[in-house]
N, C-alpha and C positions, 0 to 999 in steps of 0.2 A: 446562478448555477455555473457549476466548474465545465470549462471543458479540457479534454485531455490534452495532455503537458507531453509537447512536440521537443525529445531529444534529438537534438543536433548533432550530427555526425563530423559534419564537412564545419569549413570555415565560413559564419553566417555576418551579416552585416547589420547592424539595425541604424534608423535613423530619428533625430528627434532633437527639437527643437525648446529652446527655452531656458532658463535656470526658472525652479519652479519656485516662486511666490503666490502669494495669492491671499484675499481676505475671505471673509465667512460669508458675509451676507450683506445682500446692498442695503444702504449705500454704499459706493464707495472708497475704499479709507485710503486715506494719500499715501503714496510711496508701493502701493499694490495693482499691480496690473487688472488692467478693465478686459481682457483678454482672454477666454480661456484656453489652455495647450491642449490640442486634440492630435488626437493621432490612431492609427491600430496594433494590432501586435503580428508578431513575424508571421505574417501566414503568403507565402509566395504561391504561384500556382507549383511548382517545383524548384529543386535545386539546381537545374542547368545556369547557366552560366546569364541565358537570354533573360531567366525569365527574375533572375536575381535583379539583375539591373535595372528589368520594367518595375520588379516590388518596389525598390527603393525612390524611382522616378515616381510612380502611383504612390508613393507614399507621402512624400513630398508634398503632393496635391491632397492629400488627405489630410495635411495636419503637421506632418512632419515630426510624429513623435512616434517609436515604435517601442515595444514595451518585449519583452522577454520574463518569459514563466518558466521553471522548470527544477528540478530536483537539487536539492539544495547542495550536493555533492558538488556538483557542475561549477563551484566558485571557486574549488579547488584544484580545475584542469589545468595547467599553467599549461597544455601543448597546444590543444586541441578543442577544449570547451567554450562553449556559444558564448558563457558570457565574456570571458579573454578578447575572443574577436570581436563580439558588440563595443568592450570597451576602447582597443587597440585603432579599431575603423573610425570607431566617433571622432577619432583625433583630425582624420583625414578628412572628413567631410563636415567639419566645424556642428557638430550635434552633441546632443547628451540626451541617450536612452536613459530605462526606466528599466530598471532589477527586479524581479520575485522570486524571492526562492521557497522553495515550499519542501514540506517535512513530510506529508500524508496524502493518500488518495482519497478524492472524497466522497467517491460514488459509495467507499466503504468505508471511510474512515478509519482504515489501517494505517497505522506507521511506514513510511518507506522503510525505517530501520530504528531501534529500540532507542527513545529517546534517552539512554539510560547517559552514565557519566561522561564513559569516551564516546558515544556520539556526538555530546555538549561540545565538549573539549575542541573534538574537529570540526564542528559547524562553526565553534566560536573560531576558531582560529583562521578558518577559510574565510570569514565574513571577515574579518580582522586585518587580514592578509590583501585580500579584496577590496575592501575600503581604501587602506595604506595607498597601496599603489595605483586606482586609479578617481577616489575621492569623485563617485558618483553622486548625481544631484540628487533620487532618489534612489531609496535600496525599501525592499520592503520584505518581511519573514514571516512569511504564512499566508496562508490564501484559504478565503473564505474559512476563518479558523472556527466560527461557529458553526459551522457543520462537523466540524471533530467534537464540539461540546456534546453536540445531542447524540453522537457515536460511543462518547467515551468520557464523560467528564474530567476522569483521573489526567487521562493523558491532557485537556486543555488544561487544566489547572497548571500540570508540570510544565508545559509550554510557556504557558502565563508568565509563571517566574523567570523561567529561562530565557524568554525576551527580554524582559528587565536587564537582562546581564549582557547579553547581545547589545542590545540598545545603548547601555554604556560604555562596551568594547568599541561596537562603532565609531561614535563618538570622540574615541578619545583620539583616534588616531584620523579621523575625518570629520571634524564639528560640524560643517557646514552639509554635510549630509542630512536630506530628510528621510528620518527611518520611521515605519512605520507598520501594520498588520495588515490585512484586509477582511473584512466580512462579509456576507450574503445578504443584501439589505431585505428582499423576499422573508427569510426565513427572520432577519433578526426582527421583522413586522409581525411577527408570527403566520405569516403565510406558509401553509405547506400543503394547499387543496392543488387541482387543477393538473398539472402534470408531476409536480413532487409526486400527486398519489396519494396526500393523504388529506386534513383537513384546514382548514381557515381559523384559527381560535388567536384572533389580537389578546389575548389575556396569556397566552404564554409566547409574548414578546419575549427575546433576549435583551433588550436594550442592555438591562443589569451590566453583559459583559465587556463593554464600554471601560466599566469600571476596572478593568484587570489588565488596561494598558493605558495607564496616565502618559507613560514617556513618549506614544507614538505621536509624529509631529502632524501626521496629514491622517482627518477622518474616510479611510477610503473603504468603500462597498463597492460590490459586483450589484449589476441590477438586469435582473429578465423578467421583466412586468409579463410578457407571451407565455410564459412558464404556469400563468395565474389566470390571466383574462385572457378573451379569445380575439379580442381584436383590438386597437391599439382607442378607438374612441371611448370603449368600456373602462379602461385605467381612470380611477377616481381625480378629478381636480385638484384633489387636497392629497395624492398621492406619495410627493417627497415630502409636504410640511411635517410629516412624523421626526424626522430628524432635526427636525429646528431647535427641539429640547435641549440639543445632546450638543450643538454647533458651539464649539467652544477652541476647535484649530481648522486650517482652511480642507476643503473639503473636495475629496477625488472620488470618478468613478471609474473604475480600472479595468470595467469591462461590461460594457451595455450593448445589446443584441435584440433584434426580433428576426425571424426564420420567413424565409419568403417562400417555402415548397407547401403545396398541397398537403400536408400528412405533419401529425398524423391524426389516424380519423378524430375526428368530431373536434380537431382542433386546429383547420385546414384556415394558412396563410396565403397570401400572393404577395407579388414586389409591391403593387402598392399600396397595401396595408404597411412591409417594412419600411418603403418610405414614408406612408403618416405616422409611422411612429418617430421614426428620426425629430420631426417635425414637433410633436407632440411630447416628445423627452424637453426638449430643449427649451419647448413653453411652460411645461409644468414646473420643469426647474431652475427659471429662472432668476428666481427672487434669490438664488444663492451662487454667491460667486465662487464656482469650480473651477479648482486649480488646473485638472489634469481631468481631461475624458478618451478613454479610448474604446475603441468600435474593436469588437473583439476579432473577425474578421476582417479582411482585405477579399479574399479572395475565397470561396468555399475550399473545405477542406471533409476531405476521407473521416469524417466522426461522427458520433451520433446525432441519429433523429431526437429533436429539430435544429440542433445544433451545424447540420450540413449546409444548411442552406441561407447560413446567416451572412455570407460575404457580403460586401457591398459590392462586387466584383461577382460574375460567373465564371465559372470554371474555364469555358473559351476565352476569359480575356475580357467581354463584353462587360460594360456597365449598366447596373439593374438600376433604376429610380433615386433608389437611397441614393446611391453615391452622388448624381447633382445637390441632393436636399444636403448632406452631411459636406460637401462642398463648398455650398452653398453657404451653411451652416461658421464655417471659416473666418469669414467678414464680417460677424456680427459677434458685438460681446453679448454675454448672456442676459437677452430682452427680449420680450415678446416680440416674435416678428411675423409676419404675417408672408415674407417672403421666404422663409425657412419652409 
């Protein structure tokens, strides 16, 4: 599940480590990192000056990979825009952040702005532009874009295509770019009971729309297993092998979360359920070697229930559970570990 897409005003920093490689599934295969890159996304307790410095330090300790979401105009702020200074900063502190630009809201699936010709034209050009000059390691265009399919088919479709074109613009001016979409792995299960609100039917799985971006280079999904099940033990064994079918490039989770507040009713967490889930991601999935995992949180943030209380971080500062387990988590390639 999405959460909302934090514009940046001021000059932001992000941090991140790695040139991203990676294989699909162990074994595994020489020449590919046993490692996966973990990290979270910009979430500081505030923009002062203080608390910038501790995100980046705390970030560091989380993984060192910090990922940036946000409206896809934003690649074309040469003054001012997050990603200019994600990119311009990486230089200085020897990293390589993690790009998403997104087209739609998803709570609704509206278009930020009509995907029609001259919208293409400027997003192609701003991605074009963006690539050129600063040949990031990842870039990716669209976020969780099967929740626009069940809002809107037309508009996936035209998306669809128009990644393809995107995909090759990138490309041509930055090959070593990994470009790629992202989807709801929840919903592309056919999960939509529990807190989506509505029902459970695996028979109207999206897998199908896999098929409508051959070119993207990394398989990436969002996953909130808490969004479904009410406690982190209830999540099936065989929970990620649904994707094994499809494992055909190395394979990213761009954003995984469980909520540690009380609420909301009848589907009340604490810290340490969100630390047995840390725990419990990481054994379920580890039979596949994940290029990229980021904890969508650092630090709680002003947004929706149950989304507020998914930091790994408390709003004072303080360290909730998760953050030793996902720490912890660091030192260990993806294998069952019993110290995780």
């Amino acid at each position: 599940m999405s959460k909302p897409y934090i514009l940046f005003f001021i000059a932001v920093l992000f941090i991140g480590v790695y040139s991203f490689t990676g294989c699909h599934k162990k074994p595994i295969i020489d020449g590919w990192p046993k490692m996966t890159a973990k990290g979270v996304t910009l979430t500081p307790r505030s923009f002062q000056s203080v608390d910038v410095t501790d995100f980046f330090q705390k970030a560091g300790e989380a993984g060192g990979v910090v990922s940036w979401a946000g409206d896809w105009i934003e690649l074309g702020d040469t003054v001012a825009g997050a990603p200019k200074f994600l990119a311009e900063m990486a230089k200085d502190y020897a990293i390589i952040p993690i790009f998403e630009a997104q087209f739609f809201t998803q709570s609704t699936g509206e278009l930020i702005r009509p995907l029609d010709d001259t919208t293409k034209a400027n997003y192609k050009r701003m991605a074009a532009a963006f690539a050129g000059k600063y040949h990031p390691g990842s870039f990716a265009f669209g976020i969780e874009v099967n929740v626009l399919y069940e809002k809107s088919p037309a508009d996936f479709d035209n998306f669809a295509a128009f990644y393809a074109q995107v995909y090759d613009t990138v490309k041509s001016v930055s090959p070593s770019t990994k470009v790629f979409t992202i989807f709801q792995l929840e919903k592309m299960k056919g999960l939509n009971g529990g807190l989506f609100g509505g029902i459970n039917d695996t028979t109207k799985s999206q897998w199908h729309l896999l098929n409508q971006f051959p070119k993207s280079d990394l398989l990436a999904f969002t996953t909130y297993p808490g969004m479904i099940y009410k406690n982190p033990s209830d999540i099936p064994a065989e929970y990620y092998e649904d994707i094994e079918p499809y494992i055909d490039r190395p394979i990213s989770f761009t954003e995984i979360g469980w909520h540690s507040a009380a609420s909301p009713t009848e589907w009340e967490s604490s810290e340490e359920e969100q630390a047995e889930f840390v725990s419990r991601f990481f054994n379920l999935s580890y039979d596949f070697d994940k290029e990229i995992v980021i904890w969508s949180f650092l630090y709680d943030q002003d947004t929706a229930v149950p989304f507020n209380s998914m930091g790994l971080r408390r709003s004072d500062g303080s360290a909730r559970p998760a953050w030793d387990k996902w720490v912890r988590a660091i030192s260990y390639s993806d294998r069952k570990n019993p110290h995780i």
